[in-house]
PyMOL commands that place a pseudoatom at each C-alpha (Angstrom):
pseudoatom trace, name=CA, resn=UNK, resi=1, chain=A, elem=C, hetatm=0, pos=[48.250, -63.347, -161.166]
pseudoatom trace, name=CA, resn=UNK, resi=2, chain=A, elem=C, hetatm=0, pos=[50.783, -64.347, -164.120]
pseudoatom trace, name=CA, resn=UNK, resi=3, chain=A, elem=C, hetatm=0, pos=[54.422, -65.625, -162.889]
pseudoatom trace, name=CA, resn=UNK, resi=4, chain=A, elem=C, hetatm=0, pos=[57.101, -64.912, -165.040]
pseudoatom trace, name=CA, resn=UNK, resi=5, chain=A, elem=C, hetatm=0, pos=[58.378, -68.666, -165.756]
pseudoatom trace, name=CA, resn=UNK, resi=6, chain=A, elem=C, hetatm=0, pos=[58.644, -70.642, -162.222]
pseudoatom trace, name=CA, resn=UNK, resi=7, chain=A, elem=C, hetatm=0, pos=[58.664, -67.436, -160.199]
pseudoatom trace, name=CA, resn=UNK, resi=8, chain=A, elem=C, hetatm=0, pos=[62.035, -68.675, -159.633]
pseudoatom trace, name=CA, resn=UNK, resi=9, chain=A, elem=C, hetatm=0, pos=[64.353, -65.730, -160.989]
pseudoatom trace, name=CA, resn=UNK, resi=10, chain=A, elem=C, hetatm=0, pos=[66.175, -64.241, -157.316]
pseudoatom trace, name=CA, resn=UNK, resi=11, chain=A, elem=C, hetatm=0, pos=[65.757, -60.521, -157.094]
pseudoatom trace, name=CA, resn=UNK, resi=12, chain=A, elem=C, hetatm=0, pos=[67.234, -58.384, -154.489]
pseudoatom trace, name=CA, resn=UNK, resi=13, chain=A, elem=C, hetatm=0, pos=[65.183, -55.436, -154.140]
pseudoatom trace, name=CA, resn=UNK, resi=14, chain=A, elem=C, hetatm=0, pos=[66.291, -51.982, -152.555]
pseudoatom trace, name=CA, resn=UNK, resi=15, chain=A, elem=C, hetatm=0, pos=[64.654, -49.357, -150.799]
pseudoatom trace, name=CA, resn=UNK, resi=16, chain=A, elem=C, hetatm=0, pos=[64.518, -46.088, -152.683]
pseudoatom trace, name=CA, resn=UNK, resi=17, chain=A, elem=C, hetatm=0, pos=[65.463, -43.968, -149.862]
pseudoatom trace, name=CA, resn=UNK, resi=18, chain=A, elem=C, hetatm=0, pos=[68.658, -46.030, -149.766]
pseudoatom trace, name=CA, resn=UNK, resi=19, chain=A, elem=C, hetatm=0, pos=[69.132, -45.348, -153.290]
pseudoatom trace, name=CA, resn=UNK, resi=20, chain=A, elem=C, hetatm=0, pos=[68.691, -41.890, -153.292]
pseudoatom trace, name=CA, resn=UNK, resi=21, chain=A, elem=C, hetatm=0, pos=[70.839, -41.361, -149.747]
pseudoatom trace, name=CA, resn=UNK, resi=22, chain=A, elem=C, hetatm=0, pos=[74.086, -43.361, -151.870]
pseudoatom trace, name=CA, resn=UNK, resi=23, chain=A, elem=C, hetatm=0, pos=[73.638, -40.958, -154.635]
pseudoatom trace, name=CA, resn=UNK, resi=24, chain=A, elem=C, hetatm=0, pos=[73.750, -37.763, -152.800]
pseudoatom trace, name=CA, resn=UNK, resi=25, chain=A, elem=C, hetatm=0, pos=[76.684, -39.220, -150.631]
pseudoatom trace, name=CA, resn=UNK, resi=26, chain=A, elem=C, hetatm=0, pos=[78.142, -40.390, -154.278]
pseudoatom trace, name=CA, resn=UNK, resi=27, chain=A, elem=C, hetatm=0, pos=[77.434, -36.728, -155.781]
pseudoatom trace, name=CA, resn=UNK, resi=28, chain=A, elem=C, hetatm=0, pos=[79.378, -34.729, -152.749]
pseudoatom trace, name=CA, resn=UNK, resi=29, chain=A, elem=C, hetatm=0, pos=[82.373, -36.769, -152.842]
pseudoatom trace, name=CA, resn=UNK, resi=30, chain=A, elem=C, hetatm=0, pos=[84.722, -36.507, -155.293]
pseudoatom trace, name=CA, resn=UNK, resi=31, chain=A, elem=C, hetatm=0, pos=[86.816, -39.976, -154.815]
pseudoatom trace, name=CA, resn=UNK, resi=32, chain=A, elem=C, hetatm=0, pos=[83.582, -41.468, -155.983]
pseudoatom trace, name=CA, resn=UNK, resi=33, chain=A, elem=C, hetatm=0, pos=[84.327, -40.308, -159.504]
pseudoatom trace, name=CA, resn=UNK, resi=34, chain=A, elem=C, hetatm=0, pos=[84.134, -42.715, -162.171]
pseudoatom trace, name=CA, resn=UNK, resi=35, chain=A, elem=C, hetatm=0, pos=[83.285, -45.325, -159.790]
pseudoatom trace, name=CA, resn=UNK, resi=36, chain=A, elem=C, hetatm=0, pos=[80.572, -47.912, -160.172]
pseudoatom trace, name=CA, resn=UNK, resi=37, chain=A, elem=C, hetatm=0, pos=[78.422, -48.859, -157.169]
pseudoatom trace, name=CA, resn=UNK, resi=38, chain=A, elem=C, hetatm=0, pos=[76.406, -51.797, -157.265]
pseudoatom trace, name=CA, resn=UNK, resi=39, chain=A, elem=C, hetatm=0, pos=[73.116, -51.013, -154.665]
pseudoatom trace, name=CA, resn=UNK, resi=40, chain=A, elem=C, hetatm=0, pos=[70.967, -54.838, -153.816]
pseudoatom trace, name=CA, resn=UNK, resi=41, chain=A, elem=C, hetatm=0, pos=[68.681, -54.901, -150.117]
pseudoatom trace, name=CA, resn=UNK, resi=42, chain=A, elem=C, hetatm=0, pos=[69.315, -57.231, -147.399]
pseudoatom trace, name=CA, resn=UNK, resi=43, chain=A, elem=C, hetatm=0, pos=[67.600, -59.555, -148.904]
pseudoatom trace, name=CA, resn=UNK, resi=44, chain=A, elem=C, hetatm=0, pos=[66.984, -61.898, -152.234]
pseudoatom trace, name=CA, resn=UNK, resi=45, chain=A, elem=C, hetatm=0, pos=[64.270, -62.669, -152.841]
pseudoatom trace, name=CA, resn=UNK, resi=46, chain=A, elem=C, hetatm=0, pos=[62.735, -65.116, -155.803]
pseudoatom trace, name=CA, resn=UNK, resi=47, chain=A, elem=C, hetatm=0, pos=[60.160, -63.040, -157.722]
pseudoatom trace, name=CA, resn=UNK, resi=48, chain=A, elem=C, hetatm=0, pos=[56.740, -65.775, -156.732]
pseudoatom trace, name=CA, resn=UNK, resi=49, chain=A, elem=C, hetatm=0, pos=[58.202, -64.710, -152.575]
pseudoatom trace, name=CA, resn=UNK, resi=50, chain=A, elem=C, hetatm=0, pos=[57.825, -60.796, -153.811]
pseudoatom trace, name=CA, resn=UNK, resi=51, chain=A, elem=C, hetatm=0, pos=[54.559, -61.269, -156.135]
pseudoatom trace, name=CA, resn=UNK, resi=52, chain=A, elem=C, hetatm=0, pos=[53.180, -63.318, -152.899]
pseudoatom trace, name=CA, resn=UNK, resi=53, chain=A, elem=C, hetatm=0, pos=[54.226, -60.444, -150.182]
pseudoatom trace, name=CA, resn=UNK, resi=54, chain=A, elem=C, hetatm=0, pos=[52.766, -57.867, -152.577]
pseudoatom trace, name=CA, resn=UNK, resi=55, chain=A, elem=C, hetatm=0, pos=[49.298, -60.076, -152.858]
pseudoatom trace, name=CA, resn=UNK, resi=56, chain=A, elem=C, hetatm=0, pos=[48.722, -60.172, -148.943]
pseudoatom trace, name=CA, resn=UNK, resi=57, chain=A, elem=C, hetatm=0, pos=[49.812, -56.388, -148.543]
pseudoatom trace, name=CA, resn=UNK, resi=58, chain=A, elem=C, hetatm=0, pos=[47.351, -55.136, -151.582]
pseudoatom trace, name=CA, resn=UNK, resi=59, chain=A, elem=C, hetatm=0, pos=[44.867, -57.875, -153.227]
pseudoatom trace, name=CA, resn=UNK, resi=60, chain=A, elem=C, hetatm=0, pos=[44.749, -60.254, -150.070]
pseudoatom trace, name=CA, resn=UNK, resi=61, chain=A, elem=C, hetatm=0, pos=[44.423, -63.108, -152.108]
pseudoatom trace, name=CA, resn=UNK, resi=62, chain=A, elem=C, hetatm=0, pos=[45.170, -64.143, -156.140]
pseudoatom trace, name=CA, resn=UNK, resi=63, chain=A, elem=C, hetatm=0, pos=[46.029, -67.230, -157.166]
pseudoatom trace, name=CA, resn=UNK, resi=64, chain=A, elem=C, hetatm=0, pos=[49.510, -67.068, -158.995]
pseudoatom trace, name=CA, resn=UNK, resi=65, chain=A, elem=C, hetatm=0, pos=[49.984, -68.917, -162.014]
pseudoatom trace, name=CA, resn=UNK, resi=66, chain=A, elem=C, hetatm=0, pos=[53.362, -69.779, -163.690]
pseudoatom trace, name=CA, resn=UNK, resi=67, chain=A, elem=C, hetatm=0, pos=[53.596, -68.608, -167.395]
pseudoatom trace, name=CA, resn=UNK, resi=68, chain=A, elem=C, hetatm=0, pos=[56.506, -69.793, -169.474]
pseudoatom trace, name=CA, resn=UNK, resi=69, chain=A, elem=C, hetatm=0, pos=[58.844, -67.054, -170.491]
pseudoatom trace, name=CA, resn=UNK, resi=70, chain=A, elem=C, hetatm=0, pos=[57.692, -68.299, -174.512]
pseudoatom trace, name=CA, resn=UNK, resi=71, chain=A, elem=C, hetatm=0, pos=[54.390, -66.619, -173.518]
pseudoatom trace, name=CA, resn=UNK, resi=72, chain=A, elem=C, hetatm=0, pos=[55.748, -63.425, -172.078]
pseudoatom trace, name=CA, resn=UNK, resi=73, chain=A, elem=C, hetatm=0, pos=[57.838, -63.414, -174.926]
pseudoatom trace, name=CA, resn=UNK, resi=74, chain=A, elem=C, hetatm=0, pos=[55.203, -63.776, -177.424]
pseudoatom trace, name=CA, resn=UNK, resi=75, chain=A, elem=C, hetatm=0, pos=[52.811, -61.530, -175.222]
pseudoatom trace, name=CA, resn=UNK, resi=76, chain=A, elem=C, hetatm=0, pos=[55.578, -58.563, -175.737]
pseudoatom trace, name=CA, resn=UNK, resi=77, chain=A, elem=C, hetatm=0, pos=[56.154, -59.206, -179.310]
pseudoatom trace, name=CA, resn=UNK, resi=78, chain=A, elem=C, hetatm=0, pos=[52.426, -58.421, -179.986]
pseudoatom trace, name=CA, resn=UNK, resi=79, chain=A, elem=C, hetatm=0, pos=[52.408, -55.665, -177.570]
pseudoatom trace, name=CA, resn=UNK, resi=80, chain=A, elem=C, hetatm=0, pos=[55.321, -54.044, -179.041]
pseudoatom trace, name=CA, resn=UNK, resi=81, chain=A, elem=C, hetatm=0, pos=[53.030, -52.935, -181.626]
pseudoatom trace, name=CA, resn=UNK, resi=82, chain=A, elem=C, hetatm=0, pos=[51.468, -50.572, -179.553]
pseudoatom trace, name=CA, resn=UNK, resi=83, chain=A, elem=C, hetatm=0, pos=[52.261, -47.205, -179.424]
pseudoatom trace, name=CA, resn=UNK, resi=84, chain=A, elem=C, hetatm=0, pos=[53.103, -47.653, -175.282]
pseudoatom trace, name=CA, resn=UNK, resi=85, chain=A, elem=C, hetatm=0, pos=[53.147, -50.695, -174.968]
pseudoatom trace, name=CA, resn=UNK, resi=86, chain=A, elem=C, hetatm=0, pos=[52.604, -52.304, -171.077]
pseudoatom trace, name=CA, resn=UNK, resi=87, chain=A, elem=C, hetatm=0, pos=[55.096, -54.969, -171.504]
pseudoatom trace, name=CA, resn=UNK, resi=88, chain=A, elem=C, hetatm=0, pos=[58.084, -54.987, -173.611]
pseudoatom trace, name=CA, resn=UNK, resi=89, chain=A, elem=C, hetatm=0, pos=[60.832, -57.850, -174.769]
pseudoatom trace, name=CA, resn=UNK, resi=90, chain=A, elem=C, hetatm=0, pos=[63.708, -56.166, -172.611]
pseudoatom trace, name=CA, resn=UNK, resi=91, chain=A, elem=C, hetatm=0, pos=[61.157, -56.682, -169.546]
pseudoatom trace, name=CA, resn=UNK, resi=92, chain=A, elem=C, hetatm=0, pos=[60.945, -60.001, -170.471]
pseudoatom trace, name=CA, resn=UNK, resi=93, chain=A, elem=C, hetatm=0, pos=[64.474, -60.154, -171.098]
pseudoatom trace, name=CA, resn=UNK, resi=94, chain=A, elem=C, hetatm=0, pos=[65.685, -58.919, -167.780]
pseudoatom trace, name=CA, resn=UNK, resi=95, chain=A, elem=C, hetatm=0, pos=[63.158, -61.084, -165.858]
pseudoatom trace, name=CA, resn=UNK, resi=96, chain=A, elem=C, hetatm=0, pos=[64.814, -64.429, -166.703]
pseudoatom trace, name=CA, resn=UNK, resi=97, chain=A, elem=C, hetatm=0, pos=[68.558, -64.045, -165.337]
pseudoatom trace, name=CA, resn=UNK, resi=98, chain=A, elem=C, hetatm=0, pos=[69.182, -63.663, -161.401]
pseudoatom trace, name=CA, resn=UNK, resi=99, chain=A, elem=C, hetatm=0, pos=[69.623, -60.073, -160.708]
pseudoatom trace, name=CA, resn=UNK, resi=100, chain=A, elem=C, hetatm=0, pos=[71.070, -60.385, -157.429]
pseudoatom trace, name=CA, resn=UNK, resi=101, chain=A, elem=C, hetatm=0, pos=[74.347, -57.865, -156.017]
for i in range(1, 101): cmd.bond("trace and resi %d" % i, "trace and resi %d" % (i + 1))
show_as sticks, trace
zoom trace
């Protein structure tokens, strides 16, 4: 199973029930106008800790192996050239920063 980079990038994953619950709660009141609401789980995690709880829930076991961003980046260049392509450079893009709230 392909890493992006280390597997180091900290993500902060939320449930989509959450997600949808804050929108409805956004959409009925009006004070929430024009506001900006940033919505991150309890909990960061880096992306090899997600890949890894994902593994033991659904494949059991796969080995993971890091893959430098260079590759990804490479990998989406050549894919862009399909019509839908599986991976894209803005996927790559956004996997590299923290995205943590």
């Amino acid at each position: 199973m392909p890493l992006f980079g280390m597997g180091g990038t900290r993500l902060q994953p939320v449930f989509v029930g959450n997600v949808a619950e804050a929108c409805v709660r956004a959409l009925a009141d009006p004070s929430s106008r024009g506001k900006v609401y940033e919505l991150g789980g309890p909990r960061i995690y880096t992306y090899r800790e997600l890949v890894r709880l994902v593994r033991e829930r659904v494949a059991g076991w796969a080995l993971m192996v890091p893959c430098s961003f260079l590759v990804w980046e490479i990998l989406a260049a050549m894919m862009a050239l399909h019509p839908e392509p599986p991976l894209t450079r803005d996927q790559v893009m956004l996997m590299k920063p923290d995205d943590t709230r």
